[in-house]
N, C-alpha and C positions, 0 to 999 in steps of 0.2 A: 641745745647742741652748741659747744665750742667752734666757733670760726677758724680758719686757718690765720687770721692775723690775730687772733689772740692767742693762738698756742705760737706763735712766732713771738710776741710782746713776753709770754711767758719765756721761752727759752732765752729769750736777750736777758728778761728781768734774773732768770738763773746762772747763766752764765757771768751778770754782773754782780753778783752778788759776794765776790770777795776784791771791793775796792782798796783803793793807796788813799789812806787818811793820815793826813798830816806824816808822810813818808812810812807808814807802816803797814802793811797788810792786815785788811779785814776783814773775817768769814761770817758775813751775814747771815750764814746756816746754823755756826758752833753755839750759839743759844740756843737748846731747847722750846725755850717758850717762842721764840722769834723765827723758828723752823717752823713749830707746829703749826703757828699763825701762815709764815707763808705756805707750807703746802695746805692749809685746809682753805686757803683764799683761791687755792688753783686746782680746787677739786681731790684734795687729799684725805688722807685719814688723820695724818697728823702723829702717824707712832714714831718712834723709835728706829725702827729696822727700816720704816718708809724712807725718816731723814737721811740713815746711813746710802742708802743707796740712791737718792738725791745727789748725793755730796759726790761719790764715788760719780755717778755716771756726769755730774756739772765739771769736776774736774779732768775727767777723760775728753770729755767734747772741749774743755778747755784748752787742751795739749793740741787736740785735732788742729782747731780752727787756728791755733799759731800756727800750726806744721812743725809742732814739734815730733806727734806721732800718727803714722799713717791712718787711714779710718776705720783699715782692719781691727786698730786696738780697741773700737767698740763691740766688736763683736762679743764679747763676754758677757756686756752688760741686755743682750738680746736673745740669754739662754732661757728656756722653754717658752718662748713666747707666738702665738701663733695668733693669726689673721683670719677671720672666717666670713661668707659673702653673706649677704642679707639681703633678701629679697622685698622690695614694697613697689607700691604705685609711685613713686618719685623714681625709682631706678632701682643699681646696685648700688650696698653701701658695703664696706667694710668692719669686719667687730671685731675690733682686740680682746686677745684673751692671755694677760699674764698675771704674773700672781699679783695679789691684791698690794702688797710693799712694796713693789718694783713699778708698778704701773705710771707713776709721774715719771720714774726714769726714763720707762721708756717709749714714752711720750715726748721727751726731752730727745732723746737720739731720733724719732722719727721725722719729730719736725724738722731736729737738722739735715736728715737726710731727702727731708722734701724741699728744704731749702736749696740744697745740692742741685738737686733736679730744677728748682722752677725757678731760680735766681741766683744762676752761681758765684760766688765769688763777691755777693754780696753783703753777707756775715763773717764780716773781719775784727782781725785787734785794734781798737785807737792807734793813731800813726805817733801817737807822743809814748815814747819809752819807758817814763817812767807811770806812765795809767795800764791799770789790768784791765781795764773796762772794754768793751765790744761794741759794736754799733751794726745797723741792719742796713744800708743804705738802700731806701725805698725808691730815690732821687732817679731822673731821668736821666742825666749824665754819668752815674754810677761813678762821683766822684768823691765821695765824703769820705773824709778822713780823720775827722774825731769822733770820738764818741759823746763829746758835747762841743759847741763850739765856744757855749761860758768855762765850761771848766778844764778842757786843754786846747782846744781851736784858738781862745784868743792868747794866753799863757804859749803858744807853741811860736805864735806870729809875734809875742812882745818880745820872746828869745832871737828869735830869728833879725827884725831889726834891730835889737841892741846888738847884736854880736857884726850887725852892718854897719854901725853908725859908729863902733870901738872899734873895726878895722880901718874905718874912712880914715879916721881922727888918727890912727898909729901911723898912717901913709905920710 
């Protein structure tokens, strides 16, 4: 059984998956072999129609989680898809049931939406402008602000005092 902090690892590892290399956007999906590889490492089939609707629902939660569009615009991505209880000696459990190609998708939206619920506001964009990348702040002061602190945390803070030390020096 998948834990909720590996399907949470997952949706971050998804949703970073079209990084700023060397100033150009990357879709770590658009490779068939390098789709196939990641969804079958995250419980995949690994086809075709699976990738497409990977990519469709990583980029809709991508829109979400900027606020560029409401959460309603997931709702597409959660057609005929139904929840059924299970009964055993450990409790109730829940059983997803959608079709077979869509399932990492929407797996992909539920975690964000259990994210929503159980740590709001904690799944954001890197605070540097020019990274696509996301970050999950697990942290106690729910302050982080990059998405790595080697690859824009310290880059953000070297910007920030040079543009201190070139305004001193203009004075």
């Amino acid at each position: 059984m998948v834990s909720d902090r590996e399907r949470q690892d997952a949706l971050l590892e998804l949703l970073n998956s079209t990084p700023v290399v060397n100033g150009a956007v990357q879709d770590q999906l658009a490779d068939p072999q390098a789709a196939r590889s990641w969804q079958q490492a995250h419980g995949g089939s690994g086809t075709a129609q699976e990738q497409e609707h990977l990519v469709q629902a990583r980029d809709a939660l991508q829109e979400v989680v900027r606020g560029n569009q409401p959460a309603t615009s997931l709702i597409p991505l959660l057609k005929d898809v139904t929840s059924h209880p299970r009964l055993s000696p450990a409790g109730v459990s829940w059983e997803l049931q959608a079709p077979t190609d869509r399932r990492l998708a929407v797996e992909a939206v539920l975690t964000w939406g259990a994210l929503q619920e159980t740590m709001p506001g904690r799944l954001r964009p890197c605070a540097n402008p020019e990274c696509r990348r996301f970050l999950l702040d697990r942290s106690k002061t729910n302050k982080g602000r990059w998405c790595s602190m080697a690859l824009c945390g310290n880059r953000m803070k070297a910007r920030r005092h040079y543009q201190r030390t070139r305004d001193a020096a203009a004075e």
